[in-house]
N, C-alpha and C positions, 0 to 999 in steps of 0.2 A: 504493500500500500504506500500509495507518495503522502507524505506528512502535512499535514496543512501549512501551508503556504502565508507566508506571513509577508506580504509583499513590500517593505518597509526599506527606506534606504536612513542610515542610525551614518549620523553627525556628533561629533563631539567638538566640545566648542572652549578654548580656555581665553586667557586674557588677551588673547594675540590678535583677537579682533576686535576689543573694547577699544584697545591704545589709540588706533587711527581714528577714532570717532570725537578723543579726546576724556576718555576716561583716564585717570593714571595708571600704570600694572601694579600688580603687589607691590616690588621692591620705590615706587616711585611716591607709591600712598605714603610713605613712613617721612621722609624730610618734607612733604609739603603738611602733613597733620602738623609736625613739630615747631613750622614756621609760625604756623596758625596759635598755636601755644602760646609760642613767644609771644606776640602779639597780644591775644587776646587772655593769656592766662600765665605771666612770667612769673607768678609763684609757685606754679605748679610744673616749669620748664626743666629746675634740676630733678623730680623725681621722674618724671617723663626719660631723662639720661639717664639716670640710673637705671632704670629696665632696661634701656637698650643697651647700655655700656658699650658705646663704642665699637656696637657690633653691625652687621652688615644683616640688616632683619628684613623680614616682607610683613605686609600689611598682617595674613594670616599671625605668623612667628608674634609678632606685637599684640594682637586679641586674644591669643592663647595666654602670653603673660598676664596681661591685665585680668582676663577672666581667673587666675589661677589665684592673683591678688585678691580679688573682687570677690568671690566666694568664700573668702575669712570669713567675711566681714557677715557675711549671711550665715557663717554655722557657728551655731548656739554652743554648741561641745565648745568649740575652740574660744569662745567670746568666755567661755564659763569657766574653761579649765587654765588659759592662761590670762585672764585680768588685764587686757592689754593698758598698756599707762597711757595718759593724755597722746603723747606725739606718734604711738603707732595708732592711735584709733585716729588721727589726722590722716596719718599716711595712708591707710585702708580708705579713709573718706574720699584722698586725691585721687588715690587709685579708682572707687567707683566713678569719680568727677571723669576722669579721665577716658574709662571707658565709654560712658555715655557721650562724649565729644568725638570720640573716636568714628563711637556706631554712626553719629549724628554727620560728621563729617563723611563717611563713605557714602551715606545716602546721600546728602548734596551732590557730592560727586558724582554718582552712577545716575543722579536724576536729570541732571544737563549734558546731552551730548548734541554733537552734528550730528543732525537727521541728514542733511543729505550725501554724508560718506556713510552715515549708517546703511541708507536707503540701499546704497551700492553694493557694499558688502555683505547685507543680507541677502540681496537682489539675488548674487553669487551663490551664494547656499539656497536658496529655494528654487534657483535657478539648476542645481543638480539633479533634484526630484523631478524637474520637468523633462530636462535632457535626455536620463535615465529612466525616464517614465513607471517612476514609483506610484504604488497608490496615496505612500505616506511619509510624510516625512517626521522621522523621530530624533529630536535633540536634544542630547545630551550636555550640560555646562555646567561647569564650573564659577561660573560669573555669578555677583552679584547682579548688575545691573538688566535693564527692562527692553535695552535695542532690539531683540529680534522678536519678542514678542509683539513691541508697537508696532515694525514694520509690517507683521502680519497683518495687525488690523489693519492698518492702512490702506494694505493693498486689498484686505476684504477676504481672509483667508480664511477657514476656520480649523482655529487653536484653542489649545488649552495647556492648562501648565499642573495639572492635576486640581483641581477645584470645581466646588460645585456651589451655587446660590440657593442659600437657606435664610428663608425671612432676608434681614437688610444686612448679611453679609456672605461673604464668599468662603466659605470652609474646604479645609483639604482633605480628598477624600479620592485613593488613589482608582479607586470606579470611573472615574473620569476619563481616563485611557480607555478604556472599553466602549466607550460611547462611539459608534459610526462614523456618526459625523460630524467628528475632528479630523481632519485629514494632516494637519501640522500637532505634535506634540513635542513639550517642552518640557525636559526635566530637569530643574534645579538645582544638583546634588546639594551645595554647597547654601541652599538658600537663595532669599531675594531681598530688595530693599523691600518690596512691595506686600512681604509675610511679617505679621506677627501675633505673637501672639496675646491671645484675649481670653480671658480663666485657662479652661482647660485647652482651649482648643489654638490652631494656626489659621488665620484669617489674613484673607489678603487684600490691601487696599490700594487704589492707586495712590498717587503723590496727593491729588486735590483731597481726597479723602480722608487721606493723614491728618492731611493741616486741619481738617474738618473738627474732625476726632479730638486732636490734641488743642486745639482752641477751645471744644467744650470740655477739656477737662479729664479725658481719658489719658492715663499712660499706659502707652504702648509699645512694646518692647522689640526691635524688628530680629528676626530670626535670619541669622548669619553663619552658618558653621565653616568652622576652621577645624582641619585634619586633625583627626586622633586626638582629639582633646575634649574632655568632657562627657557627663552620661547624655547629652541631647543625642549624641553620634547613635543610639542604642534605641532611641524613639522617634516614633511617627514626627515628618513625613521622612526623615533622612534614612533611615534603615531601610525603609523601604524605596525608596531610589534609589541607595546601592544592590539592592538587591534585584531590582526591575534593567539594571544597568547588566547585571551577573547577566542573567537567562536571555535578555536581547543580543547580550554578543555571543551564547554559547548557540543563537541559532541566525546566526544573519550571515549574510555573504559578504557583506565589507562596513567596515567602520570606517569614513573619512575623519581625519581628527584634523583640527585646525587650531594655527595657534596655541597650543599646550603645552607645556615645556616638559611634562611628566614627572614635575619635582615631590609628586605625593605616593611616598611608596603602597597606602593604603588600593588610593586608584590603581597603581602600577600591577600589584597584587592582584585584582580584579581581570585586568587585562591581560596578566601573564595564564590565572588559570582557566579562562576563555579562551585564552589561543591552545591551550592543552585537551582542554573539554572539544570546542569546535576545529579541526586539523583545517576546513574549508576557510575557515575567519582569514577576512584582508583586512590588514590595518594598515592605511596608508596616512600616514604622518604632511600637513602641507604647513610647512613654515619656514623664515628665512634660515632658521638655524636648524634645521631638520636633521643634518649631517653629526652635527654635534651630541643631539638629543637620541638620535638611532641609537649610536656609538656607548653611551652607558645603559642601555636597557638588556634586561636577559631574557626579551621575546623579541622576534624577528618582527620588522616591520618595513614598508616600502617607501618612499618620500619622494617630496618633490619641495626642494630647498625654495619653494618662492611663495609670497605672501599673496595670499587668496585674491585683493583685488585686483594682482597681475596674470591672473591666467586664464587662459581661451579656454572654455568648457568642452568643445569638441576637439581642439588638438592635444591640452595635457589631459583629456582624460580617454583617450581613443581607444587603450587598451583593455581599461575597464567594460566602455562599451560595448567592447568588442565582445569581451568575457561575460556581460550579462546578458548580451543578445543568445551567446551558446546556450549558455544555463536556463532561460526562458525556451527556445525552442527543445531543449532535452526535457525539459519538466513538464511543455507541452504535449510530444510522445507518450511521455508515461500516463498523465491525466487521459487523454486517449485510449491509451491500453485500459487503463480503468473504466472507461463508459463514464467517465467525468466531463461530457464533452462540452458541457457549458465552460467550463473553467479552464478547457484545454485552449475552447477559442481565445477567451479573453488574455494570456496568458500570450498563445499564438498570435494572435494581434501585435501585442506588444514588441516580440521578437519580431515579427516583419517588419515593425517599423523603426527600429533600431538596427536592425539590418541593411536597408536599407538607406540607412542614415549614412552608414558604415562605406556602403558600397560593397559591402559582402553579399552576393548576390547567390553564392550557395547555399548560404543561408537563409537569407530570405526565400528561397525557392522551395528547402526543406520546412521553412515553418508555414511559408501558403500552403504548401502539400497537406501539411496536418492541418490546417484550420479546412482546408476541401474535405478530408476526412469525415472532421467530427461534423461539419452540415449534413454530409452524404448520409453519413449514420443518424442522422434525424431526419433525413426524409425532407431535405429542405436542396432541392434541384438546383434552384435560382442563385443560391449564396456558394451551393460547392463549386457550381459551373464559374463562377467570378471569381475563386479562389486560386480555380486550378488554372485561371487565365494567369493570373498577378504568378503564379510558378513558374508556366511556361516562358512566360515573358523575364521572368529571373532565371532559371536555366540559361537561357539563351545567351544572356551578357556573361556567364562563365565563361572565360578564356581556356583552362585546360579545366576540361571537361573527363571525369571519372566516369567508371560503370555503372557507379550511385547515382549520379546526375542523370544520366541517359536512364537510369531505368526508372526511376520519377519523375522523368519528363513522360514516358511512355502511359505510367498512373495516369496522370493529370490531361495528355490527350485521351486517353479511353473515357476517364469521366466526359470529355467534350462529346465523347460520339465518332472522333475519325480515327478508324479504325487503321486504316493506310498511313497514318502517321503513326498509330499505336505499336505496330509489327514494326516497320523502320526503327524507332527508337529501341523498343525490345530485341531486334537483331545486334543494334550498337552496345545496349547495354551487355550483351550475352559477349560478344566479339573483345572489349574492355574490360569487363568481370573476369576473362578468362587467361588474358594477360594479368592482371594485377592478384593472382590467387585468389580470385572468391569464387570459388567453385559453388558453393552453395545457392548464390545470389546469380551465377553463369545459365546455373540447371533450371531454377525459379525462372529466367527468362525466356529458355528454351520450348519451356514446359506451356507457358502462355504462348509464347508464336504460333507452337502447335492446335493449342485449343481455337485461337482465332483464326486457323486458317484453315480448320475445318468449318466455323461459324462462319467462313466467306463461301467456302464449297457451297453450303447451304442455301 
């Protein structure tokens, strides 16, 4: 039996597409936060250097401290058992100060970018589900921020990012994936400006909404995670996006990854035992530093060292192409072989026109053959006779021409009806099958000549 078919083309997305839009990357958030300090909080600028000390930190590395700080200050045990004196329970207070400027400062930041290098660069990535002609396009990011989900709307796309509206908010509730009709999904591993949470639950607001909120009074705490730190990593919605991240790469055909630098060994992990679980997994790496970032991993990956808004969709990605038009018309065969044949066409569809695309015209000639097929086998005259045209007419621009091509070209004339072409190519394919050792498929041709040339005697 062929497995259900999950027709998805899975993106992963790290900072490397934020930067051009003018968000900062991790290592860049840390000296413009600290500037910001100075400025607006210079009593609190030497503990701020103290946590870093001097060190070469990223945005994440700095939240992890703070939080590690900032949770003293909330556990009763520790408030109870060491009596902290006047100037640490300050310093726990700058630390929470501190973190809350922090969180506060990322969202400013990730809430103002250029939309229209946004526009571009997302253009690019939804522009691969098209090229590709996915049903769906699922991505995966590491980002805080909201660019590829606004361009969706923009362009009027239907997404979701795991959430559903209950009463006057948006709750997270990973059912949402499930839903049909989304045809773009977004998963946040690491969070969003746009989540926080509210009692029990992670609710998601946009920007105008916030200021809504926190104008009447609500504090609301936006939900951020940074690697391996903390029990959040162990609860909804995060566990379960690393987990929904697991079983999409242990069954998909390629992961484009953009922009990522792969500095989180938890991610890394993830990706290493997906490439062990699925042996078919493509993970191709597109960033200017792709060479670099290959070179420390202990999973094989493929690259293309240039940044996503420099590259032509049909010439760097031609191979892929190439590769998913095979894979569609072999999976359309098998749905065939099964009397799956609604799903064989649709499938077979896709590969003729990717083929096509391609200028691979053996292929497209093998996958009209099977969409002629699966009509025939419904009793539907009109669409196999058009199908087994668009073949013939692909055979034909085959420059060397096999035993398999001639003897599916012979198919695809008998569905028309000419039987004088039918015998012709079945001679060619008998005469070429028999040079190239296929005795099998030699005899199969022979075996038909003969039947039709008695149905001519007749």
């Amino acid at each position: 039996m062929v497995e259900k078919y999950d027709d998805s083309l899975v993106i992963f997305t790290g900072a490397g597409i934020s930067k051009p839009v003018g968000i900062p990357d991790m290592y860049e958030f840390v000296p413009a936060f600290v500037s910001k300090i100075e400025k607006e909080l210079p009593d609190r600028k030497s503990l701020l250097d103290d946590l870093i000390n001097n060190e070469l930190v990223d945005l994440e590395e700095l939240l992890k401290r703070l939080s590690t700080m900032s949770d003293l200050l909330k556990d009763e045990t520790y408030v109870r058992l060491m009596k902290p004196a006047t100037t640490e329970k300050e310093v726990l207070s700058g630390i929470q100060l501190l973190k809350e400027k922090l969180l506060d400062f990322v969202y400013e930041k990730c809430s103002a970018f250029d939309e229209k290098i946004a526009d571009e660069i997302c253009g690019k990535i939804l522009g691969l589900k098209d090229s590709f002609l996915f049903d769906r396009l699922k991505i995966f990011t590491t980002n805080y921020d909201i660019c590829t989900e606004s361009v969706c709307e923009k362009q009027n796309h239907a997404v979701t990012t795991g959430f559903k509206t209950r009463g006057t908010f948006s709750i997270w509730d990973r059912t949402a994936f499930k839903d049909p009709s989304y045809v773009i999904h977004i998963y946040k591993l690491h969070g969003s400006i746009t989540w926080f949470k509210y009692g029990d639950k992670i609710v998601q607001m946009p920007p105008i909404e916030r200021r809504l909120a926190t104008l009447q009074g609500e504090k609301l705490e936006v939900q951020m995670l940074y690697p391996l730190t903390g029990k959040e990593v162990f609860k909804p919605p995060f566990h379960e996006l690393s987990y929904i991240l697991q079983k999409t790469l242990e069954s998909c055909f390629i992961c484009i990854v953009i922009g990522y630098s792969f500095r989180d060994e938890a991610m890394n992990s993830i990706f290493s035992n997906a490439k062990k679980e699925n042996k078919n997994l493509k993970i191709l790496l597109i960033d200017p530093n792709a060479e670099k970032i290959s070179a420390r991993l202990d999973f094989k990956i493929e690259i293309i060292p240039e940044a996503i808004e420099n590259l032509d969709l049909k010439e760097d990605f031609s191979d892929i192409l190439q590769g998913r038009s095979a894979k569609l018309t072999e999976l359309a065969f098998s749905l065939r072989d099964e009397e799956a044949f609604d799903e064989s066409i649709h499938i077979g569809k896709k590969a003729l026109e990717l083929a096509n695309s391609m200028g691979d015209f053996e292929l497209a000639g093998r996958s009209a053959t099977c969409v002629s097929d699966c009509f025939n086998h419904k009793d539907d005259a009109e669409n196999s006779k058009n199908y087994a045209r668009k073949a013939i007419e692909a055979y034909d621009k085959v420059e060397e021409k096999d035993g398999l091509v001639f003897f599916n070209s012979a198919v695809c004339h008998n569905r028309l009806g000419d039987l004088g072409e039918v015998i012709k190519y079945y001679k060619k394919a008998e005469e070429e099958c028999s040079k190239e050792g296929r005795k099998d498929l030699a005899e199969e041709a022979r075996a038909r000549i003969e039947r039709l040339g008695k149905l001519l005697e007749k």
